[in-house]
N, C-alpha and C positions, 0 to 999 in steps of 0.2 A: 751704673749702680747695680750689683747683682744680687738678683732676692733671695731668702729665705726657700731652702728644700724642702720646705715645710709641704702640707696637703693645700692641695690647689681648690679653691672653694667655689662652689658651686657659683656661675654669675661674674666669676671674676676673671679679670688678665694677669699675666706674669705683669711685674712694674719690670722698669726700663733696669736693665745690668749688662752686664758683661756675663755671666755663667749663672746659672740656676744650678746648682748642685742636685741629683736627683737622688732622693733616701734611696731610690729600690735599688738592682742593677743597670749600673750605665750602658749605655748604646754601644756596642765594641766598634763602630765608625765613629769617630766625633771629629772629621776633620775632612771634612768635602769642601772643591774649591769654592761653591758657589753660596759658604757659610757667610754670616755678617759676624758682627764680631760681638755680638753679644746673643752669648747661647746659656740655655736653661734646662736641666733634667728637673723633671716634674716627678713628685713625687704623688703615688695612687692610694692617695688618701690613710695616709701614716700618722701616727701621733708623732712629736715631732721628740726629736733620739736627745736624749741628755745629753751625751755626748757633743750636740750642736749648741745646746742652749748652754752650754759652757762656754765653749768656743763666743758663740753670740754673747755674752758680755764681755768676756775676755775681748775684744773686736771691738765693743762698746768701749768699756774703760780705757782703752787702748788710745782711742779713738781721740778719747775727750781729752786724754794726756799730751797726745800730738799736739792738740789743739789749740790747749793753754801754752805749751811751749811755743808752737808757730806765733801765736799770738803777742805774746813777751816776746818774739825776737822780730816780729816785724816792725818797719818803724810806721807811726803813725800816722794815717791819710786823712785827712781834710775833706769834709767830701759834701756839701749845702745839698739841702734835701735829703738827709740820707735813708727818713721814713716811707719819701715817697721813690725813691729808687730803689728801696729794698722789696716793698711792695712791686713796683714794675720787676723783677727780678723773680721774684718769689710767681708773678704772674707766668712772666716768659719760661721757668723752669716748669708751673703744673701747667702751660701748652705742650711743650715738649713730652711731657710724659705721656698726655693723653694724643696726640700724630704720632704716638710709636706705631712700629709698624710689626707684629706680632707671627712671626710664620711657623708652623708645628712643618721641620723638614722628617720627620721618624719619628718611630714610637716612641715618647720619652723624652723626646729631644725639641727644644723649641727655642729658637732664635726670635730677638729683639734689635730691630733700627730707629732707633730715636736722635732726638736733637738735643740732650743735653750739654753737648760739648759749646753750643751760639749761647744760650744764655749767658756760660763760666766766663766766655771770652769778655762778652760786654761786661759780667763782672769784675773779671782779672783787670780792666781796663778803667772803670771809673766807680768801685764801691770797693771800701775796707773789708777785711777779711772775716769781722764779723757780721756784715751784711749777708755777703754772700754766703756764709754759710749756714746763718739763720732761714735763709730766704729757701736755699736748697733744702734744708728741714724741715720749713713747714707745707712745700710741696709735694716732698716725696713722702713723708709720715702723714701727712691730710692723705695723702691718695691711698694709701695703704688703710689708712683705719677708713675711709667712705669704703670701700671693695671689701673691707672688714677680712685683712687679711692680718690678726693680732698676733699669730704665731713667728711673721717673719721681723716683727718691729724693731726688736734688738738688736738681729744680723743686718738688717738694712740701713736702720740709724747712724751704726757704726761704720759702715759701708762709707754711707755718704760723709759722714767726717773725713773719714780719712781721703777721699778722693776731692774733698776741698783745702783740706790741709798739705796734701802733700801736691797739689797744683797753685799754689798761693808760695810754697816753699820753692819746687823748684824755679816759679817762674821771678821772684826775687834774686834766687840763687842767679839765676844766667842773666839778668838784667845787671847785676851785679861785677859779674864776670864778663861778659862785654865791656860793658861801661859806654863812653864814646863812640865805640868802635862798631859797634853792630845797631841794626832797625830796634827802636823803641819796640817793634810785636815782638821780638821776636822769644822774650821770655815769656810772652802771654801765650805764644802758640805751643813752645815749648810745654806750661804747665798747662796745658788744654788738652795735651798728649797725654802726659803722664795722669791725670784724672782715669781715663778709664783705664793703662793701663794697670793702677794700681787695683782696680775693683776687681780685675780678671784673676791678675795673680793673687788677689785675696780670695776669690773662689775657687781658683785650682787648689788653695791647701785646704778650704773648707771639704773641697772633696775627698781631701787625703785622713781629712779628719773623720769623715764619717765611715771610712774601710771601704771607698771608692778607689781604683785604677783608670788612671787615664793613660796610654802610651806617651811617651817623650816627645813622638815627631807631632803626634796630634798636638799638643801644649805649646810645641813651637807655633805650629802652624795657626794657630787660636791666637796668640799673643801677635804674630805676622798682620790678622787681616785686622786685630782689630786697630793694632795703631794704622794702618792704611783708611779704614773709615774714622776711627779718631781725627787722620789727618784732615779727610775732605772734609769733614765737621767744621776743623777749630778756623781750620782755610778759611773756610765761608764765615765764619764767625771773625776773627781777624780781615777779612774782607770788607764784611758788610758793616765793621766799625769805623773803620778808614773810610769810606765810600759817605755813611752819613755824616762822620765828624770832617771831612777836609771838602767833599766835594759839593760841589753846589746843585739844592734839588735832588740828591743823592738820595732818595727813601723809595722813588719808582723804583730806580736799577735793583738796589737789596729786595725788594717784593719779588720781581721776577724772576732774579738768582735764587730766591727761597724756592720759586714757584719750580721754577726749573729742577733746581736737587731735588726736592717734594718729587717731581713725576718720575726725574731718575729714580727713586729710590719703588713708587711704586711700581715701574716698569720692573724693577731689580725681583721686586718681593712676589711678581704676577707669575716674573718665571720661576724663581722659587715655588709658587704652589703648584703651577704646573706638575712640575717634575714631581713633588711631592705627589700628586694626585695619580700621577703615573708611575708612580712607583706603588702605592697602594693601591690600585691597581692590579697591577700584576703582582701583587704579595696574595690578595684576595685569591685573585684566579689558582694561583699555585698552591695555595691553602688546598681548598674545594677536591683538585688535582686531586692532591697528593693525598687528603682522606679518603677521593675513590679509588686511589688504585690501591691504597689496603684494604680498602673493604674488598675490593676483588681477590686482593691478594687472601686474605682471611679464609679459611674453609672451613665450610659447611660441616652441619650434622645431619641434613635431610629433614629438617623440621619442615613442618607444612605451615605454620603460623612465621611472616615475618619478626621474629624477637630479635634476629642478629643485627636488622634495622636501627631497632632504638638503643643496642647497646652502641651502634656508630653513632645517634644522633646525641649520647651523653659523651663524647669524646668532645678532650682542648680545642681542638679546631675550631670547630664553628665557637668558642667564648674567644679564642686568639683573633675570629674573623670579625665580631661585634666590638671588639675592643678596641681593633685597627681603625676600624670605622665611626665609630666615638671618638678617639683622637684626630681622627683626619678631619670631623666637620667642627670639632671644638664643641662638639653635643655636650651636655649633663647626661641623660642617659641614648643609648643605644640596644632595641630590644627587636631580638630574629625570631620572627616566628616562621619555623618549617617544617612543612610536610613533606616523610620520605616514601610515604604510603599513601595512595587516597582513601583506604580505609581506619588509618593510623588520624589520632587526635595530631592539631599544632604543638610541636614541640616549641619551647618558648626558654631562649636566652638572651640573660640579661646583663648589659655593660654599664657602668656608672652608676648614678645614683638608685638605690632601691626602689623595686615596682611595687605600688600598694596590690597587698594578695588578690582581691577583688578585680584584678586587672591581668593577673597571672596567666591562669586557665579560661580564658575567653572563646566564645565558640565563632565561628565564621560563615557559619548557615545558618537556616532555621530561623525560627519567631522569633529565636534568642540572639540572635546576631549581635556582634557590636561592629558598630559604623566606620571605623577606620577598617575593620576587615572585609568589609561586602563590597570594596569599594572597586567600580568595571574598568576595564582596561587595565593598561599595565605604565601607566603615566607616574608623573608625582605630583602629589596635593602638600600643600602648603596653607595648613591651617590656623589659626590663631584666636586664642578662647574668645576673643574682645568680640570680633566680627565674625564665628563662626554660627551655623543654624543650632537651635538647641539640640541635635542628636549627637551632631561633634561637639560642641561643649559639652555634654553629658562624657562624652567618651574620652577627652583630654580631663575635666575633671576628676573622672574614675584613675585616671592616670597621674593626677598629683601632677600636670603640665600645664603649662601657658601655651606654648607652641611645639608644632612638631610640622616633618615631613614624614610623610608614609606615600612608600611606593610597594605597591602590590608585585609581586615571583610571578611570573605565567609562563605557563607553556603550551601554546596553539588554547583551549579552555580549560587549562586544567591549573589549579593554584598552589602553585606549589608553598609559597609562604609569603610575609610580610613582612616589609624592614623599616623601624618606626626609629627616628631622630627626636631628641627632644628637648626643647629648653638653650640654646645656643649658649655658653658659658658667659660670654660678650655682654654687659649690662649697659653697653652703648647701640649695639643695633644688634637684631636676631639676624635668623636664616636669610642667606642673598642668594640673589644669582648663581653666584658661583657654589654654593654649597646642593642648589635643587640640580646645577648639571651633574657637580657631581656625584650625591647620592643616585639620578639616577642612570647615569653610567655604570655604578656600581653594583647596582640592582640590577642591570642588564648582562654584565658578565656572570653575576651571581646563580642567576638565573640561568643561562648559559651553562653554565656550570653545572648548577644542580641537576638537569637536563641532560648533561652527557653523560653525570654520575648513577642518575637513575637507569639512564639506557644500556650501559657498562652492568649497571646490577643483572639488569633484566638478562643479558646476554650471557655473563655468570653464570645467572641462575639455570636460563635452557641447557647451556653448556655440562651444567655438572649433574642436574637431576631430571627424573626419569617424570615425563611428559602426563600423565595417565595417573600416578599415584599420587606425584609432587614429591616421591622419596629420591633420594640421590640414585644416580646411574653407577655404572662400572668406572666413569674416568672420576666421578666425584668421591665414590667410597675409594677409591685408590689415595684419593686427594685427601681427604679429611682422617683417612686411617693411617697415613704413614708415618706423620713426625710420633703419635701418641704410640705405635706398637716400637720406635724407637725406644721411647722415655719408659714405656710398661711392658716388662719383658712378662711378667704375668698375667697374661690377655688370651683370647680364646674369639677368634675367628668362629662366626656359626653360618651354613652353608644352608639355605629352607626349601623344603620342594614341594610342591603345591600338587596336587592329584585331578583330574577329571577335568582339569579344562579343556583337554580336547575336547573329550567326549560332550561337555558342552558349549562349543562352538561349536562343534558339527551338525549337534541338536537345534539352536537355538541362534545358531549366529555367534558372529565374534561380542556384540556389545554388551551380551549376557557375561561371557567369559569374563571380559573387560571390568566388570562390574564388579565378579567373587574377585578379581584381581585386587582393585582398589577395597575393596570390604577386608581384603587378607591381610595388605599394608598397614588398614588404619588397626584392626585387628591387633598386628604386631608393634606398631607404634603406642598403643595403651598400654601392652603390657611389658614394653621394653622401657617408656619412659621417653621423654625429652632429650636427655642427654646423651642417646647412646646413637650413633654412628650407623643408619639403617640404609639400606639400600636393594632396591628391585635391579637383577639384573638384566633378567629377559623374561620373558613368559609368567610363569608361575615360580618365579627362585627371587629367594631373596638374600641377602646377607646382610650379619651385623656386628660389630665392634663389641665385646665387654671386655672393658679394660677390669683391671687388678680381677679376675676372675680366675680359680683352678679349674683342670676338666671338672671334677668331680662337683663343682657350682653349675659347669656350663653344660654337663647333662641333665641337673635334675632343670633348667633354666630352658633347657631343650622340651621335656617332657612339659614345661608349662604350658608355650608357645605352640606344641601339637596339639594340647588341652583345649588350646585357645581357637586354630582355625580347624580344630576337628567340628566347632559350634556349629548346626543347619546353618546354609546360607538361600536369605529366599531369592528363587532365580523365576522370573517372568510367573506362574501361579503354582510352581513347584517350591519343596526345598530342597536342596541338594546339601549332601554333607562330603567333606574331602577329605583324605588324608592327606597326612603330610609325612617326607621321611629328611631328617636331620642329620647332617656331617657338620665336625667342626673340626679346630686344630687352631693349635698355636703354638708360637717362640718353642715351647719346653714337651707339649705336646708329645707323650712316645719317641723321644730322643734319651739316649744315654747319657748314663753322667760325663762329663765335659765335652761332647759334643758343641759344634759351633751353634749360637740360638737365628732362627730362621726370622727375620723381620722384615720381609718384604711380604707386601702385601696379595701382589698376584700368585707368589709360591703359595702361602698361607689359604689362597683362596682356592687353589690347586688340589691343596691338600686337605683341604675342607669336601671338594666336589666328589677326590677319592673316598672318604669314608661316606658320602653320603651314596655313591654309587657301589660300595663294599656291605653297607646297609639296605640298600634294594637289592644287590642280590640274594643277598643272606636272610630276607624276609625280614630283617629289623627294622626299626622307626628310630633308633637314635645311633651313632656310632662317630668311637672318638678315632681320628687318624690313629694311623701307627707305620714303622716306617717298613714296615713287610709291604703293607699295600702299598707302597710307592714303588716298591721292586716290581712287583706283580705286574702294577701300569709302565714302567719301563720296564719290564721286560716284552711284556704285549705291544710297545710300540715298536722296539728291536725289532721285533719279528715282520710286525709291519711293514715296515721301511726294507729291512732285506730280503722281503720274499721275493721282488722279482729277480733280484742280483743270483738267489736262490736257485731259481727256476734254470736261468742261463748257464750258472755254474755247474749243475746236476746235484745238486745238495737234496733237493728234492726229487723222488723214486717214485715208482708205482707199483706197488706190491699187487700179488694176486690169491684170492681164495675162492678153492675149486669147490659146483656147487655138482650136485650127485643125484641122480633122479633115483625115484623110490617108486618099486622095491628091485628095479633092474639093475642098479649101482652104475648106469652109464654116466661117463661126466658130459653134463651138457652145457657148461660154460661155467667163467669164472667172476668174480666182483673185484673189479680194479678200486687197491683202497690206497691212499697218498698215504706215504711217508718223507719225513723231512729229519735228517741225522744237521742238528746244527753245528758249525765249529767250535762255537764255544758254549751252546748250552749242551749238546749232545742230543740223543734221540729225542725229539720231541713227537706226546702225545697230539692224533690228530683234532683230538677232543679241544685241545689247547690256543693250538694255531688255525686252526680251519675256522670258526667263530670270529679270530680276529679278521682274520682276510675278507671272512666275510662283511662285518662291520666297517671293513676299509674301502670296500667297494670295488676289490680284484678280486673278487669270487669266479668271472667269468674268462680271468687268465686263466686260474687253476681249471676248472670247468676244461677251459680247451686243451690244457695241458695233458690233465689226466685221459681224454677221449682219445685223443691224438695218441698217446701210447699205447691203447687201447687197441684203435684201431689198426695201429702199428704190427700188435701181435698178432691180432686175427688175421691180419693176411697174412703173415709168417705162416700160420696154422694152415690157411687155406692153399698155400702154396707147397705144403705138406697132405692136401688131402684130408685133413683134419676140420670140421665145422665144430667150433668150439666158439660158445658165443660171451660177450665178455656186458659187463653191466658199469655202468656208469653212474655214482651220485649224480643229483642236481640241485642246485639251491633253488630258495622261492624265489631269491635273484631272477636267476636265469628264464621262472615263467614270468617274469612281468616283463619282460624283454621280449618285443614283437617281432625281431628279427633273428630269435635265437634256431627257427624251426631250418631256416633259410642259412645258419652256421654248419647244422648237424648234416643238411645234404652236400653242403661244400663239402666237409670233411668226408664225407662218405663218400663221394665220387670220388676225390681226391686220393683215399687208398684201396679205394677199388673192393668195399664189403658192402654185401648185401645188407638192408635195412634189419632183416630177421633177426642179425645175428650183432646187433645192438641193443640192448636194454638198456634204458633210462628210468633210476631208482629216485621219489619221491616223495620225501615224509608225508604222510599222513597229515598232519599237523600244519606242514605248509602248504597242503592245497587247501585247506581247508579252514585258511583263514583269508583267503578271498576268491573263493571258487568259482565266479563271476567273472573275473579277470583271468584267472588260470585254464579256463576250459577253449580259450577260441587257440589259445598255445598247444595245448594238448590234443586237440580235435588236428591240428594239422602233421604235427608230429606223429600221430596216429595216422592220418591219409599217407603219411610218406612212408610209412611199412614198419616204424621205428616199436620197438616192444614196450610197454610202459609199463610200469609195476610201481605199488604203492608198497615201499618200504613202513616198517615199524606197526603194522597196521596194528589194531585194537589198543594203541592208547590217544586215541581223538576222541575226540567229546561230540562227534555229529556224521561219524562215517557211513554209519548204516543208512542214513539220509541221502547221502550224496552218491555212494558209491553205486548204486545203480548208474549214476545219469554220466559218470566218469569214461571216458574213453579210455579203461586200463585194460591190459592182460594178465597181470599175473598181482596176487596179492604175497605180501610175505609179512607173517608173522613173528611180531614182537621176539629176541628172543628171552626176556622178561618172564614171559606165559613156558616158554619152551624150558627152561629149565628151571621151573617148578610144576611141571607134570607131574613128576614123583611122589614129590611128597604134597603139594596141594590138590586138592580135587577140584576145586574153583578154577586153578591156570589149565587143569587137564578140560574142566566143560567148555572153557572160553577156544582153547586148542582145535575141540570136537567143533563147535559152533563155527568158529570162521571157516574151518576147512569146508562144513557142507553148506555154510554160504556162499563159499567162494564158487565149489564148483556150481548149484546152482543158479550162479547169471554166467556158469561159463568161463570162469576164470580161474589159470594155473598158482594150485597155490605151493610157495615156499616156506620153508621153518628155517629161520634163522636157532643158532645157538644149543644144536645138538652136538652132546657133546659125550652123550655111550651109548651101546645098545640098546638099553631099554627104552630109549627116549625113540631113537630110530624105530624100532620094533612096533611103539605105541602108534608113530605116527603113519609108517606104513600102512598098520593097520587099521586105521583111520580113513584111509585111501589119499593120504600127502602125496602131494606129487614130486617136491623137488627137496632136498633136504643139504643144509651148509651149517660146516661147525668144525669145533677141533677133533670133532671124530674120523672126521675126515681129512681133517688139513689145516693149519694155518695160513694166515696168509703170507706168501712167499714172494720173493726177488723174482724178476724173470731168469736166472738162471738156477736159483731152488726149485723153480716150479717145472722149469724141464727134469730137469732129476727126478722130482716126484712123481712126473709122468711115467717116465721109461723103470721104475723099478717097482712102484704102486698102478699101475692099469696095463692091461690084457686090450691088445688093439685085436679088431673083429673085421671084417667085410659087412657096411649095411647093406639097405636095402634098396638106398641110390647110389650104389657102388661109390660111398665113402668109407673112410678108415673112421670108425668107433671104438671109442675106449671107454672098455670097462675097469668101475674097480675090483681089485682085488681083495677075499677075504681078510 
């Protein structure tokens, strides 16, 4: 008899059928081998569809039509006692109902094994057709209104009609049609078959009627098993009627035949829940799964407050996980409380019936505890109001329950949540055995679960952000910025550069530094907001996402942000104040019209670093990309990269400018200066490419290179009789390099020149930014005879300090100062000033950047010793500067019988 798709009521069981039509969506399996054959879609608590309650009278009326006809056509049975055989009958059908054997195999889907095919037989056998079918009515409509299940009264009523009607028809029909010639059962067994299956194929169309789909193969296969349990039914019912009416003492054997099919059928329905249980189960686990690995998948905005948390813990999942779990134990309600955070409240989801509010938001610590939640270990408690203490009674009262299981989530001590059962639906026995294993089975993989999903967060979380702030790192802003600069091509990458952290770490330690670091973060996170996409790269830099923003937002947004960490920050009993300088760039950023739009995130970030490093040169604090500066830095890295190929190719030269002593005009050596002719940018300035070499860290190829030609020429000279001594750059490189002193006397035995007749030229500025370091280089290079000269002298900030204690010989003059003698009289006193400091501590001094007589003339007469400029010469190729020799200087006999050249007027 199949019930009513109606809402399934708190306390009660499906009654015995063939199919429960399910209102909601059907299960898309309905055809597993190890179905019985009376299966049921439960409907979650639905008002019940007009459309049925149509149907259910139609079914009715139907019903009662068959009835009166079957009744008019059968012929009349004789039958003594027929009050108290209709009572035994109407008895033996409400046992049947109540040994059904009930099994929920899916969500939705719940199979029934009963015994109402033994009573119909014995009826088909020895009561009228209206016995029995009164007898079937007031069984199955009693058991329906005690369970107080009134919605399904009409579809079931008519149910059962017609499945005693048309098992009273057929089994005349074939008794009939036999005659003679076949077993007196066998029309009874025949209508003992057709009983259920007419109730099945009455609830396959109820399902079609309510805009259910069932596939074809499934309906056969439903229709297949249930006449196969139909059969063993009506068997044993046909059995066990022959057995009492012919055999003698026959009522043992039928007990034990019942007792027997009885345990078959429970053995049948044990492995049924099995499998059911193991399958929910692993639906549970996979649930859990599959929500942590999107949460992993999900990226971040660098928030420092878990919120991305409890947006997972409002997600279907865990209400799809309580709701599995409510169906598997046959609960009224089922309610998850869990914790994703230990500082996060219990999140609380509820399956079934309604939690009273008062029971909602419950705390699990504290004075205020409630007692299902403090509760130690991680076992299951099986409670029951009757015989509980009064604190669990308080606590299931608060809950509107009579019974429940609560198993406590643990992980080693830490609680992750609770998962409370309640009210078993069943108004014949509550929670057993098998429901406390397997609730806590399932709180154990839950658990489990939750536990790998946490550790998976946690792993995330180090993964993508940055340890020290709690903002995202480089892989995580790469991660959280990409899909959103797809979607917003109007976004604006900002590049942050934090000032003075070295200087205190050096001061104070790294944990000071450490500290303005994290103060700069939270700093920038108030005023950038929650939602925006922030990230510490390294040190002091930071970067951040504004999406739908123009430049012209994302500078004055920039000026805020330097507003902001420009604020004193107090550092150990100081305050310190920082600058900051700002590049940014995005998609449209300084790109022309129809240009392709840049949306990747490390370009973007690339091109952020360029204007923020185009804004420290240029002495700004904010600067918007543009795509000149991205030539500038490629072209700068060109150079890079090909300088040594450079070098080997002869692309790079060594020009030379002759230097002139004053007022004899002898030339007493020249300054070896690099030049580089490139192939495809052409002559480059040394101004240009010498800087980058040097920031590449082959300063000290160049360095050898140019010495080496250097030294190449002077013994050319010397092998001519000529002492002409030639000067050499040096970077600050080359003095922090303890084994550079030990390079220059290679090379200088190597071409066979006297130390004299090397000078090594020294900015000012770079010895004298760590003169400390640079003096034990300098003191040797000095022992080995080598001539040292402080090029550019008079614009350092502390030479007159140092340069006494310097081991130089020759100082040369800015030629800055030198060619504003003329007309400033400030460059002429500073010109007068270094030259008679120089000479007294004894030191030759040079004037770069004379470049006419009157400058020559001044500084002569001054008492300058050495004078270099376009007055004298540019600087020339080694084959111009022979030239210049032989048609500009006058060779003499000295005084060590060398050849001296002078110039000429």
């Amino acid at each position: 008899m199949p019930d009513h798709p109606g809402a399934a009521e708190p306390g009660t069981e499906p009654a015995h059928g063939s199919v429960l039509p399910h209102a909601g969506p059907a299960h898309p399996d309905l055809a597993d081998p190890e179905l019985s054959r009376d299966q049921a879609w439960q409907a979650e608590e639905q008002a019940p569809d007009r459309r049925f309650l149509f149907f259910s009278i139609l079914v009715l009326v139907s019903g009662l039509v068959a009835a009166g006809l079957v009744s008019w056509w059968l012929p009349a049975r004789d039958t003594p006692n027929v009050v108290v055989v209709g009572l035994l009958l109407a008895l033996g059908f409400l046992v049947a109902e109540q040994l059904a054997i009930n099994i929920d195999v899916r969500t939705g889907v719940s199979w029934s094994i009963s015994f109402c095919e033994i009573p119909l037989v014995i009826g088909l056998f020895v009561a009228p057709f209206e016995v029995v079918l009164a007898a079937h009515l007031l069984a199955g409509v009693g058991t329906l209104l005690v369970r107080k299940v009134q919605d399904r009264i009409l579809y079931n009523a008519g149910a059962m009609i017609f499945e005693i009607t048309s098992a009273f028809a057929v089994a005349t029909w074939v008794k009939d049609v036999l005659g003679a010639f076949g077993p007196a059962w066998a029309g009874v067994l025949a209508g003992a078959l057709v009983a259920p299956l007419s109730s099945t194929l009455l609830a396959l169309v109820c399902v079609r009627v309510l805009g259910r789909t069932m596939r074809l193969n499934a309906a056969v296969r439903l229709v297949l098993r249930t006449l196969v349990l139909g059969l063993v039914n009506a068997s044993m019912g046909v059995v066990g009627y022959q057995v009492v009416a012919h055999a003698e003492a026959g009522w043992p054997l039928l007990v034990l035949a019942l007792a027997g099919l009885s345990a078959l059928y429970i053995a049948y329905s044990g492995l049924l829940r099995e499998q059911r249980d193991l399958e929910a189960l692993a639906e549970v686990s996979l649930i859990v799964a599959r929500s942590g690995h999107q949460a992993a998948a999900k990226p971040s905005l660098g928030r420092t407050e878990p919120s991305d948390l409890t947006e997972i813990a409002d997600s279907d999942e865990w209400q799809t996980i309580a709701d599995r779990i409510k169906d598997q134990l046959g609960a009224g309600r089922v309610v998850l409380r869990l914790r994703f955070e230990p500082q996060l409240p219990l999140h609380t989801v509820v399956s079934g019936d309604e939690l009273p509010p008062e029971s909602h938001d419950v705390e699990a610590t504290g004075s205020r505890a409630d007692a299902l939640l403090r509760l130690p270990g991680s076992h299951v408690r099986h409670f029951r109001r009757g015989d509980a203490t009064p604190e669990i009674r308080h606590a299931l009262l608060r809950r509107a329950a009579d019974e429940a299981l609560v198993v406590p989530l643990r992980s080693a001590s830490h609680l992750l949540g609770v998962v409370e059962a309640h009210d078993k639906l069943s108004r014949w026995r509550g929670f057993g055995q098998a429901d406390v294993r397997l609730i806590g089975t399932m709180a154990s993989h839950l658990a489990t679960a939750m536990d790998n999903r946490r550790l998976l967060a946690t792993l995330r979380h180090d993964a993508y952000h940055d340890p020290l702030t709690n903002l995202l790192n480089r892989p995580g802003f790469r991660r959280a910025a990409g899909d959103p600069l797809r979607r917003h091509h109007d976004s604006v990458v900002l590049r942050v550069d934090l000032d003075v952290l070295s200087t205190v770490s050096d001061a104070l330690g790294y944990a000071w530094s450490d500290r303005m670091v994290v103060a700069a973060g939270r700093r920038l996170r108030d005023a950038l907001g929650p939602e925006v996409a922030l990230a510490r790269l390294e040190g002091g830099q930071f970067a951040a996402l504004l999406l739908d923003t123009t430049p012209e937002q994302a500078h004055g947004i920039a000026e805020r942000l330097r507003a902001e960490l420009a604020a004193p920050y107090p550092v150990d009993r100081l305050t310190v104040e920082a600058n900051s300088v700002v590049g940014y760039s995005g998609p449209r950023c300084g790109e022309h019209e129809g240009a392709p739009l840049e949306t990747d995130v490390d370009a973007l970030l690339q091109r952020a670093d360029v204007a923020l490093r185009a804004a420290r040169s240029s002495g700004d604090t904010v600067k918007a990309y543009l795509p000149t500066m991205g030539q500038i830095f490629l072209r700068r890295f060109q150079l890079v990269t090909q300088f040594r190929q450079a070098l080997e190719t002869g692309q790079v030269k060594v020009h030379y400018q002759p230097k002139v002593a004053l007022p004899s005009r002898q030339v007493l050596g020249v300054e070896a200066l690099v030049r580089w002719r490139h192939p495809e940018f052409g002559r480059l300035d040394p101004d240009e490419f010498v800087p980058a070499v040097e920031a590449a860290g082959l300063v000290d190829a160049l360095t050898t290179f140019v010495m080496d030609q250097a030294l190449i020429r002077v013994r050319k000279w010397m092998d001519r009789g000529l002492r002409i001594a030639a000067a050499v750059n040096l970077s600050v490189r080359s003095l922090d390099d303890p084994s550079f002193p030990d390079r220059v006397a290679e090379a200088l035995d190597r071409h066979g020149v006297p130390p004299e007749l090397l000078t090594l030229e020294l900015t000012e500025s770079g010895v004298m930014a760590d003169p400390q370091r640079a003096l034990p280089v300098l003191r040797r290079l000095h022992t080995l005879g080598v001539v040292l000269a402080v090029d550019d002298f008079g614009t350092g900030y502390s030479s007159l300090a140092y340069l006494r204690q310097l081991p130089v010989d020759e100082v040369k003059i800015d030629k800055s100062f030198v060619l504003g003698m003329g007309t400033d009289l400030g460059d002429l006193a500073v010109v007068r000033s270094i030259v008679e400091l120089g000479h007294s501590l004894g030191l030759t001094v040079v004037a770069e950047g004379v470049e006419d007589d009157a400058a020559r003339d001044q500084l002569a007469g001054m008492g300058c010793d050495v004078a270099q400029g376009y007055l004298i010469s540019r600087p020339l190729s080694e084959s111009r500067l022979e030239a210049w020799l032989q048609a500009r200087t006058m060779q003499a006999r000295g005084m060590r019988d060398e050849t001296v050249l002078t110039l000429l007027s």
